[in-house]
C-alpha positions as CSV (number, residue, x, y, z in Angstrom):
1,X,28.8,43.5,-120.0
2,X,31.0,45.1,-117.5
3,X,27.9,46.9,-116.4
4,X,26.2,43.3,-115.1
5,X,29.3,42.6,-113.9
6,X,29.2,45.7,-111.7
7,X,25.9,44.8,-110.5
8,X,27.0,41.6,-109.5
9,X,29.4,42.5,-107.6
10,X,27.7,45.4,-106.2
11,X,24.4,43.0,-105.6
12,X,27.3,40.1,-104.3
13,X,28.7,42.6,-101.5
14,X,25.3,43.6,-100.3
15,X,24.4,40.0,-99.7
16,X,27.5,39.4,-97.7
17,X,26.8,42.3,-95.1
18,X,23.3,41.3,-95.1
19,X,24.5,37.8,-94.1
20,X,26.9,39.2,-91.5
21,X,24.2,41.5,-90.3
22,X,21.8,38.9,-90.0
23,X,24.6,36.3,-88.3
24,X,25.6,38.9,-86.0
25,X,21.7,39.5,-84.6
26,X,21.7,35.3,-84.3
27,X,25.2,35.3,-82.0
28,X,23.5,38.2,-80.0
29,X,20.5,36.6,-79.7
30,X,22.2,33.5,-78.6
31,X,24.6,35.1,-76.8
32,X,21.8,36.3,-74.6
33,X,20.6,33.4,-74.0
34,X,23.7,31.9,-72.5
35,X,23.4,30.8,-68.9
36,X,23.8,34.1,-66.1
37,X,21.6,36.4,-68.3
38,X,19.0,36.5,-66.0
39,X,16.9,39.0,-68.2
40,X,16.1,37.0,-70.5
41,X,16.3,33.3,-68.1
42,X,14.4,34.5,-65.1
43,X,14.0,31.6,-62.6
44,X,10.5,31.4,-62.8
45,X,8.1,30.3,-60.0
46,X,4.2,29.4,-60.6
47,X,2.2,31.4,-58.4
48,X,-0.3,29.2,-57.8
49,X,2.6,26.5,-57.0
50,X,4.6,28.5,-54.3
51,X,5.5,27.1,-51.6
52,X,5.0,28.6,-48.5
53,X,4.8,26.2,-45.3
54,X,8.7,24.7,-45.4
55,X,9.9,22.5,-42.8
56,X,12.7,23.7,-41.2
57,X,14.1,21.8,-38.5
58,X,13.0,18.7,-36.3
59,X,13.9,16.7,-33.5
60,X,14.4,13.1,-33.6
61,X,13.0,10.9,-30.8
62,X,9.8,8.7,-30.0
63,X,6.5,9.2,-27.7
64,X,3.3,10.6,-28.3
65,X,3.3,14.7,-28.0
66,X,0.3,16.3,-26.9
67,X,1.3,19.7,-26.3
68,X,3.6,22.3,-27.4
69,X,4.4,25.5,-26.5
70,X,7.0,28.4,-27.0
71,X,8.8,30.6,-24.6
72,X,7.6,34.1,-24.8
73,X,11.1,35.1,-25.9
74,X,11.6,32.4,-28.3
75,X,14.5,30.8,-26.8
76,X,12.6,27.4,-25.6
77,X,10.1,24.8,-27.1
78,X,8.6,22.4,-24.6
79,X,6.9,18.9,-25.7
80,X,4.4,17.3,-23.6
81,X,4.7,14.3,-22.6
82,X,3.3,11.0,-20.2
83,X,6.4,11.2,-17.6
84,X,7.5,14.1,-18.6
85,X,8.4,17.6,-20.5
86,X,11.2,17.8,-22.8
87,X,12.9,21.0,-23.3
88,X,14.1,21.9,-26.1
89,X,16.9,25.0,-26.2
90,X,16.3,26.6,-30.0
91,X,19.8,28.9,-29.9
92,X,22.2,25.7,-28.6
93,X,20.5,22.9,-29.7
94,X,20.3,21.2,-26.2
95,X,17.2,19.1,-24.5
96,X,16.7,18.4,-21.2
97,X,13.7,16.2,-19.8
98,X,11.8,17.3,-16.6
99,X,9.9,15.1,-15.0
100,X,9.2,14.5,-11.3
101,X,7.9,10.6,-10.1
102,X,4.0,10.9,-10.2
103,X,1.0,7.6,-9.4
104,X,0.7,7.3,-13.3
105,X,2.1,8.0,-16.8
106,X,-1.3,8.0,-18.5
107,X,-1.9,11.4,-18.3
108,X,0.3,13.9,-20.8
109,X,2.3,17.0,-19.6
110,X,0.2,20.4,-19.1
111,X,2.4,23.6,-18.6
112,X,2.7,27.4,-19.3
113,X,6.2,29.3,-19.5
114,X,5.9,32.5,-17.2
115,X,5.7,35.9,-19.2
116,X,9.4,36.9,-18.6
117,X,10.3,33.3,-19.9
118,X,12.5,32.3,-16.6
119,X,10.0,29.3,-15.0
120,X,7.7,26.9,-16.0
121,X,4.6,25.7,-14.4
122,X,3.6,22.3,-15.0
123,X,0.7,20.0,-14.4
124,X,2.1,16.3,-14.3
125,X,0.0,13.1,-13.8
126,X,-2.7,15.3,-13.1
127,X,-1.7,15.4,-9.8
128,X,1.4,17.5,-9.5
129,X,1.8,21.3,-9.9
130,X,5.6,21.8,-10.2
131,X,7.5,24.7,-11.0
132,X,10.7,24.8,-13.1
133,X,13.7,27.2,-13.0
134,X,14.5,27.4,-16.1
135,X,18.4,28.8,-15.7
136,X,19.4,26.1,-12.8
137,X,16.4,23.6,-13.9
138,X,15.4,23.0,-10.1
139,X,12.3,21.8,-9.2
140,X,9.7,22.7,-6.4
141,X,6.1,20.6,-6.1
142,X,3.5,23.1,-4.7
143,X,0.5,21.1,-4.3
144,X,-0.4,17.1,-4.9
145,X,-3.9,16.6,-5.6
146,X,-5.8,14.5,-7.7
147,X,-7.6,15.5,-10.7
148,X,-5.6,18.7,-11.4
149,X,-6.0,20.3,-14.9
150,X,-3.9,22.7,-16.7
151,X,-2.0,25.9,-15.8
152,X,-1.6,29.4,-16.9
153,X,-0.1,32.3,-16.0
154,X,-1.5,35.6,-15.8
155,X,0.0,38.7,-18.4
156,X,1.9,40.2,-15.3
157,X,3.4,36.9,-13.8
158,X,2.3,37.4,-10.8
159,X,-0.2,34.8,-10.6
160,X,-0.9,31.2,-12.0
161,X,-4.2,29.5,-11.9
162,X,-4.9,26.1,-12.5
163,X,-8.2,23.7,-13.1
164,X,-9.8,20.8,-11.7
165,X,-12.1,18.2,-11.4
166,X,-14.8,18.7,-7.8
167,X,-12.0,21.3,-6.7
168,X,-13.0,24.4,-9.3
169,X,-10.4,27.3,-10.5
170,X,-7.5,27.9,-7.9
171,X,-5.8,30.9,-8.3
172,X,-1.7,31.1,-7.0
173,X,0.9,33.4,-6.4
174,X,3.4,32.7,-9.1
175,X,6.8,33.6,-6.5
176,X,5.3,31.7,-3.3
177,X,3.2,28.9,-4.5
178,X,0.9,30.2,-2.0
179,X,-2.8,29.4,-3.1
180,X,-4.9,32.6,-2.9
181,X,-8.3,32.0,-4.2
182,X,-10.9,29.3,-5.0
183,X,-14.1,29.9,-6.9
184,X,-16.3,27.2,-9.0
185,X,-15.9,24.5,-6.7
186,X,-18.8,21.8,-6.8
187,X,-19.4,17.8,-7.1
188,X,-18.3,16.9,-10.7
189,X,-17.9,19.7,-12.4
190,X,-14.3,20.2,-13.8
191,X,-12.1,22.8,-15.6
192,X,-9.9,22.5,-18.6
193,X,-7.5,24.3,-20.7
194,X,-7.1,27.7,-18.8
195,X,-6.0,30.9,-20.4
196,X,-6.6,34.3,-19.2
197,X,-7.3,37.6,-21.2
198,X,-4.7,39.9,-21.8
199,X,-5.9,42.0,-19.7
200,X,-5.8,39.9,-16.9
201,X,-9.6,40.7,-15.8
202,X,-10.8,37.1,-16.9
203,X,-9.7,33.4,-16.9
204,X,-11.7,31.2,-19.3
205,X,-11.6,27.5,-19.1
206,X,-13.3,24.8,-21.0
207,X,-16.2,23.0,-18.7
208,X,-18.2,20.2,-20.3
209,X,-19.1,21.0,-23.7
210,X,-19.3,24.9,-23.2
211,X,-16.2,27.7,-22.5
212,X,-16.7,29.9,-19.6
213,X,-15.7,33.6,-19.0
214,X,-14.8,34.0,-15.4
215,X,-14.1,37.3,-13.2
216,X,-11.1,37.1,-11.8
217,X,-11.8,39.6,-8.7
218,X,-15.6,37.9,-8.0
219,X,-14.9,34.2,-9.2
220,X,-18.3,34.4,-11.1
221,X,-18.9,33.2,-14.1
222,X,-19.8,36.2,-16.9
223,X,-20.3,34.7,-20.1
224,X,-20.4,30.8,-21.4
225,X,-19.7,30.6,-24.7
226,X,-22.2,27.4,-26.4
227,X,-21.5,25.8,-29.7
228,X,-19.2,22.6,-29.5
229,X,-21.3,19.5,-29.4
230,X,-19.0,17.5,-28.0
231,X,-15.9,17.4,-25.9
232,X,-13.5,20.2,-26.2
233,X,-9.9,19.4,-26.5
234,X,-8.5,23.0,-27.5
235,X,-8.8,26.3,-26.8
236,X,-7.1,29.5,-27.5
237,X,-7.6,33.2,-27.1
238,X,-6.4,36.1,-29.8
239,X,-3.5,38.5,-28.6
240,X,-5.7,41.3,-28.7
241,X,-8.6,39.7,-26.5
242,X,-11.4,40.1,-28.9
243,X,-11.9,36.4,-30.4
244,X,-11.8,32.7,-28.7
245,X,-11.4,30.0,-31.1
246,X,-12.0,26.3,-29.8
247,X,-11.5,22.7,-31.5
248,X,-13.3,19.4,-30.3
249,X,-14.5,16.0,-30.9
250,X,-17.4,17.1,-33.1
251,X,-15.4,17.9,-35.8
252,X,-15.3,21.5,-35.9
253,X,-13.8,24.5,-35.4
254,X,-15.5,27.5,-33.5
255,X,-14.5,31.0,-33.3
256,X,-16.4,33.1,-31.1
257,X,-16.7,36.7,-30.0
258,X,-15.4,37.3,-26.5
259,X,-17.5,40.6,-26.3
260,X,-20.8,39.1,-26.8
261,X,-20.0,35.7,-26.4
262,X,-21.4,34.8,-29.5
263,X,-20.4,32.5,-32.5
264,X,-18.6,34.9,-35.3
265,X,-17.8,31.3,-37.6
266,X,-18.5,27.6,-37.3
267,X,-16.1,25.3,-39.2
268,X,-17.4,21.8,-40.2
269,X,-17.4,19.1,-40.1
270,X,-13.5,18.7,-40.7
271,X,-12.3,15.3,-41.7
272,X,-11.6,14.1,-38.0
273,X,-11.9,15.3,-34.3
274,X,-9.9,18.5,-33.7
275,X,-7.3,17.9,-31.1
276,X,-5.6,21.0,-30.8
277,X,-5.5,24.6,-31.9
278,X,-3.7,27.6,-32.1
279,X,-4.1,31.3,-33.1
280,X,-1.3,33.2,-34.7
281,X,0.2,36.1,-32.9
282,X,-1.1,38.6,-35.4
283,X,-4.7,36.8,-35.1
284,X,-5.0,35.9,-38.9
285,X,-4.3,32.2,-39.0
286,X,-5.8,29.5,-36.9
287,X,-3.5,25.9,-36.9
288,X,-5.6,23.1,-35.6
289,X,-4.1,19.3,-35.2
290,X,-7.2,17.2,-36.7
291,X,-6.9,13.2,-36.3
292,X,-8.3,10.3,-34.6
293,X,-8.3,10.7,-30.6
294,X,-6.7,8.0,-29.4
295,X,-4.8,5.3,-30.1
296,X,-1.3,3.9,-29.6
297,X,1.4,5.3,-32.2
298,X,3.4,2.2,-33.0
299,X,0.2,0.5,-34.3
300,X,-2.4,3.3,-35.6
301,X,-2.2,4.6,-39.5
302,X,-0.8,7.8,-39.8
303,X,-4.5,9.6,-40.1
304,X,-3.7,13.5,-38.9
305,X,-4.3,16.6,-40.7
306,X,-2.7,19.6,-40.0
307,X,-5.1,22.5,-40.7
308,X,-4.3,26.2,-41.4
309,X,-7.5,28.6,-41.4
310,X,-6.5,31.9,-42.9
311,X,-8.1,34.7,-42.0
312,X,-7.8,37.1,-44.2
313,X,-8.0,35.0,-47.6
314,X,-10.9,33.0,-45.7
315,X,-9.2,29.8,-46.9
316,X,-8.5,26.6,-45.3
317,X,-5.5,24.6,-46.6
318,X,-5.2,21.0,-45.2
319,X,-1.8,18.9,-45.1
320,X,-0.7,15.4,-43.8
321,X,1.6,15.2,-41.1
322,X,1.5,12.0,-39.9
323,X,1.4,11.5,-36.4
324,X,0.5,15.1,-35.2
325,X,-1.3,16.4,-32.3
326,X,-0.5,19.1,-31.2
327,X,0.7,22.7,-32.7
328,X,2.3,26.2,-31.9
329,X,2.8,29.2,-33.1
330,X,6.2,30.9,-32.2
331,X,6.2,34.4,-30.4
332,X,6.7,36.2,-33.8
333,X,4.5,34.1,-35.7
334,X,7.0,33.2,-38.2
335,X,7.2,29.4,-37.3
336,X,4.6,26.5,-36.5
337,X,5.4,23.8,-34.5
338,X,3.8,20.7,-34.6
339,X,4.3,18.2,-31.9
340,X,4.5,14.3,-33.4
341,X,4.3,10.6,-32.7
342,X,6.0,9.3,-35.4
343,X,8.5,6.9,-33.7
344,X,11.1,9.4,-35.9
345,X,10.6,12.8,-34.9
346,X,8.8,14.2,-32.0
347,X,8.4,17.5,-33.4
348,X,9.1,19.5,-36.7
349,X,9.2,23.4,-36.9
350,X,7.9,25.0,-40.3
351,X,8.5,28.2,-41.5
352,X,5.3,29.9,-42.4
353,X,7.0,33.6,-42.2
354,X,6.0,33.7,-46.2
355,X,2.5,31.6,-45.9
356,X,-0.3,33.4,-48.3
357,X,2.9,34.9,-50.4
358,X,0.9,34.6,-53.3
359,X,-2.2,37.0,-52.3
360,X,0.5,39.6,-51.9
361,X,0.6,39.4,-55.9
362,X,-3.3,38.6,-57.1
363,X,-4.9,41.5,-59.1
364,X,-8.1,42.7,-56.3
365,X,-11.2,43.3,-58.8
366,X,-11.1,47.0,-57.4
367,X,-7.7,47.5,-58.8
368,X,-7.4,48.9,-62.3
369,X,-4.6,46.9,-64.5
370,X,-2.4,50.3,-64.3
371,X,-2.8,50.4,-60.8
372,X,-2.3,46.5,-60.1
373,X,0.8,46.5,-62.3
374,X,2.4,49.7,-60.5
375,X,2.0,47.5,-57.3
376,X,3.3,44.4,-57.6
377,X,6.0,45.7,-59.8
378,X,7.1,47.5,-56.1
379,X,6.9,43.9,-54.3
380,X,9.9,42.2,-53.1
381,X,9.9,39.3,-50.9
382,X,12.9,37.7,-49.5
383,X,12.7,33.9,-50.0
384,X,14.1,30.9,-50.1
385,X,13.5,26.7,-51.2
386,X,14.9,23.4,-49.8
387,X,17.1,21.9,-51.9
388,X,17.7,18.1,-52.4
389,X,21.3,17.0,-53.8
390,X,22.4,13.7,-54.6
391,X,25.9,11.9,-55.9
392,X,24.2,11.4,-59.5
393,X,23.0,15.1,-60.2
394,X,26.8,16.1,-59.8
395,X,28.6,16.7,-63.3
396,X,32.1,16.5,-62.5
397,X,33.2,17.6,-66.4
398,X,31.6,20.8,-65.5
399,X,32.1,21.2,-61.9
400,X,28.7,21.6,-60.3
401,X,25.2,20.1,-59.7
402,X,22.4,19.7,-62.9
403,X,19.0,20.0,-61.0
404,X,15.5,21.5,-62.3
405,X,13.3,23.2,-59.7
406,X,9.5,23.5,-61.0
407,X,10.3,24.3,-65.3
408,X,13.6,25.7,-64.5
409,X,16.8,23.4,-65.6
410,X,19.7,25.1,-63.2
411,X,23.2,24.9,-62.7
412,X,25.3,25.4,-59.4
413,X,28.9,25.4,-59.7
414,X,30.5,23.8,-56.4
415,X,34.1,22.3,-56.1
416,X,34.4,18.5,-56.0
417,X,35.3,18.2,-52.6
418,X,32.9,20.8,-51.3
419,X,30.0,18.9,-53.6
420,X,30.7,15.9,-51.5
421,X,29.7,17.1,-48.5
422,X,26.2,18.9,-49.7
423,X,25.4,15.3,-50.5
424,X,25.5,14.5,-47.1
425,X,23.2,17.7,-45.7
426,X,19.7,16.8,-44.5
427,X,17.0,18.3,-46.5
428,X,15.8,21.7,-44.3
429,X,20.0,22.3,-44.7
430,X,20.5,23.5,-48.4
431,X,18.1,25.9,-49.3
432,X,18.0,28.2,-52.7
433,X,17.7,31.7,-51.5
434,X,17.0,34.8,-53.4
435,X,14.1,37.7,-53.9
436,X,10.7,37.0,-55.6
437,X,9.7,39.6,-57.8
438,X,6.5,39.9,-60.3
439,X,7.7,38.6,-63.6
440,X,3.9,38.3,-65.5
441,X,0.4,37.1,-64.1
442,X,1.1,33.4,-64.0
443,X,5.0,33.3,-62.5
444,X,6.8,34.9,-60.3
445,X,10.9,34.9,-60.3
446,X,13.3,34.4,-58.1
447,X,16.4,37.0,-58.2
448,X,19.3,36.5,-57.0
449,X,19.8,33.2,-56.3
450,X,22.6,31.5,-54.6
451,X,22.3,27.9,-53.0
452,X,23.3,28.6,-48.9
453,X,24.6,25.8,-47.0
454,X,23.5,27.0,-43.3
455,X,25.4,24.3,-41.6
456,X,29.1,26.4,-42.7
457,X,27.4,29.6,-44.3
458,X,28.5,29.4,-47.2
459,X,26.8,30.1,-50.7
460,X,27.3,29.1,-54.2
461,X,26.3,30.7,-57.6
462,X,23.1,29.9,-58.9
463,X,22.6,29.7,-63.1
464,X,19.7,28.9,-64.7
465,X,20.3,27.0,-68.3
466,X,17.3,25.8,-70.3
467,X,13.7,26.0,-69.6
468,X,11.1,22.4,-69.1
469,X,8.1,22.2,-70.3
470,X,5.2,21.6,-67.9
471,X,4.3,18.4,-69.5
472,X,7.8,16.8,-70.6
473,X,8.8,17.0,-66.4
474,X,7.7,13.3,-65.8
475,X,9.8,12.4,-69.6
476,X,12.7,14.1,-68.4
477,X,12.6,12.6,-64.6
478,X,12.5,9.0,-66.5
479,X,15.5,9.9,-69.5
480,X,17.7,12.2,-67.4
481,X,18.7,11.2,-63.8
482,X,20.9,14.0,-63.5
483,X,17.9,16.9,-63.5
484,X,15.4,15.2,-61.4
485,X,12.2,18.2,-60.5
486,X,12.0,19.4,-57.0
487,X,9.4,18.6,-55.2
488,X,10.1,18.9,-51.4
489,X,8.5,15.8,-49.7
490,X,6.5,18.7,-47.0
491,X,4.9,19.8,-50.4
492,X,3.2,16.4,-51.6
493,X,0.0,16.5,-49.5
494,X,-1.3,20.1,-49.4
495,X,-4.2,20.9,-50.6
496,X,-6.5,24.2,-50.6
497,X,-10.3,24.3,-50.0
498,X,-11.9,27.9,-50.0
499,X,-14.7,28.2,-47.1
500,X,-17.9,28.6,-48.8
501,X,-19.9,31.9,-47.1
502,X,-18.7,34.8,-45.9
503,X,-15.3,34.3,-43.9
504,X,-14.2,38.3,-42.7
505,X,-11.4,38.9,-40.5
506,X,-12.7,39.4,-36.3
507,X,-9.6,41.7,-36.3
């Protein structure tokens, strides 16, 4: 008897450690799930979900933008307009609008910033070439003639050269406004959209339906590059000289080689004419402004496309931005302007210093699985979302703001008063900031993470509480107000479309 009583008790005190053992391994698992263990409740970001062309800034006003164009040193943005050129300081903020009285308003802005970023040259009413100090913003008019096209300035500075309709290619020194040369000058036959090579040898300017390559010592024409079958609207020239990409009212885009003259790829048709385009600094993405011609803002649907050819991915991604006609790429390539009509804005700046993040972490079918996985276990890319708050995602019982960003349920803990007053930020102001990092083959997450307010500087802590299920988001949205998903307005409309053919980079 006292021998089953021993092994009762003996039996009864193995079951109690065995049950404290196993209730200790439960609070340690739950322990680790508590919110701030980021090991085990990465922030997790789909791949093929990243977003990575985010608006950043914009400037409110109304009129129809046809042109845009960076400084070389950054500083400026200038909009084209019928009367006019606003100016548009990026470091302070500040616009100016230069404009000098002209026959006719009809005719939008045409202007080039000189290399050293001091003066711009401007076309106005196509009758005007007027230069612009940029540090006292005077003004001086050196020539008034009808049917006057475009303007550029050469790499050095030291000339300008502008287009025309019966009056051919002038050439100018830049200092004097003293006109130096004349070549290509006969009855009806015009010249657009000017640009010379970097190397200065060459101007090439759209005439009729065909771009010509023009010596700049003989005036004589060297090359004309054919393929457009209609009017040309844009064209642009690669840093490095070696490809010329044009956009028209065919509906396509054409990139040719400058050595031979030849077409290297034909885009189309698009979905609408193309009305402008631009070619990154580093030559791998083409933006091109694709929308109906013409037609007055304040009474046409919103039909543009923006358009962003990549290069090296041979992809073409296509989003709506209503109203949009004309685009830029800043000097370091980091940041696309697009030039609007909206009756809102007149032009937003996105950042695309991340655009094609993604490729950076796709296996390449040369690439064992070892080899893959030693690489993008190496890649870390600074980053950062907009981030949308409102009054009702505030949980004053806990002292911060309940939002979900793609499956992620996060907390950020921000004082009542301070909470108030990220309410009030616009959109491209509150932006979740950390490092992407590989996390497995279908997410990537974000470490790190702090919400910045760039308007005072300041960051708050970051925590990420629960996990949502892909295909609950649209229950929660409707039962929970407080954790609404993030989906940045900028993000709605994009869409991707892989080129079919061969698509290899000209660089």
């Amino acid at each position: 008897m006292f021998s089953n009583l021993n092994w009762l008790k003996r039996n009864t005190i193995s079951a109690l450690i065995l049950s404290a053992f196993i209730l200790t391994i439960l609070l340690l698992g739950l322990r680790a799930q508590e919110p701030g263990q980021e090991e085990k409740l990465p922030i997790l970001i789909p791949l093929k979900d990243i977003p990575d062309i985010i608006k950043k800034a914009s400037l409110a006003g109304k009129g129809r933008v046809e042109e845009v164009v960076f400084s070389p040193d950054g500083q400026y943005l200038a909009l084209g307009f019928g009367n006019g050129i606003l100016l548009w300081d990026l470091i302070s903020g500040e616009t100016k609008f230069l404009s000098v009285p002209t026959k006719t308003s009809l005719f939008y802005a045409e202007f080039a910033f000189s290399p050293d970023s001091k003066t711009l040259a401007s076309v106005l009413g196509r009758e005007k070439i007027v230069l612009w100090d940029l540090a006292t913003l005077k003004n001086r008019v050196i020539e008034t003639a009808n049917g006057t096209f475009s303007v550029a300035y050469s790499p050095d500075g030291r000339l300008l050269a502008t287009g025309s309709n019966s009056n051919g290619i002038n050439i100018w020194e830049a200092t004097t406004g003293k006109k130096i040369k004349n070549f290509l000058k006969a009855k009806d036959q015009y010249y657009t959209h000017l640009k010379f090579t970097p190397d200065g040898k060459y101007i090439l300017a759209n005439h009729d339906k065909t771009v010509v390559l023009v010596d700049l010592t003989t005036g004589k024409v060297v090359r004309t590059f054919f393929g457009p079958e209609d009017f040309i609207n844009s064209l642009d020239i690669s840093r490095d000289g070696k490809f010329l990409v044009t956009g028209s009212s065919d509906k396509s885009v054409i990139i040719f080689d400058v050595a031979s003259g030849k077409v290297a790829k034909q885009i189309k048709p698009l979905p609408e004419n193309i009305n402008d385009v631009a070619i990154s600094p580093d030559g791998r993405l083409i933006a091109a402004a694709a929308g109906p011609r013409s037609f007055p803002w304040e009474m046409a649907k919103a039909e543009t496309t923006l358009l962003m050819i990549d290069h090296e991915a041979g992809e073409i991604r296509a989003r709506n931005i209503p109203y949009c006609y004309a685009v830029a790429f800043s000097p370091d390539g980091r940041v696309l302007a697009t030039g609007l009509s909206s009756g809102q804005e007149v032009v937003a700046l996105w950042d695309i210093s991340n655009y094609g993040i993604k490729y950076k972490f796709k296996k390449d079918p040369f690439e064992t699985t070892e080899e893959y996985e030693a690489r993008v276990k190496n890649i870390e890319v600074p980053y950062y979302l907009p981030v949308f708050l409102q009054a009702n995602q505030y949980n004053a019982d806990k002292g911060g703001f309940e939002i979900a960003i793609f499956t992620n349920k996060i907390f950020i803990k921000v004082e009542r008063d301070k909470a108030k007053e990220l309410v009030g930020r616009k959109p491209e102001e509150l932006r979740l900031e950390g490092v992407l990092k590989y996390h497995n083959p279908e997410n990537l997450k974000l470490d790190n993470a702090r919400l910045v307010d760039t308007v005072s500087g300041q960051s708050y802590e970051v925590i990420k509480t629960g996990e949502i299920q892909p295909d609950n988001r649209s229950a929660l949205q409707e039962s929970d107000s407080s954790l609404p998903v993030l989906c940045p307005p900028d993000l709605q409309s994009d869409c991707r479309q892989i080129l079919r053919g061969p698509f290899s980079p000209l660089r």
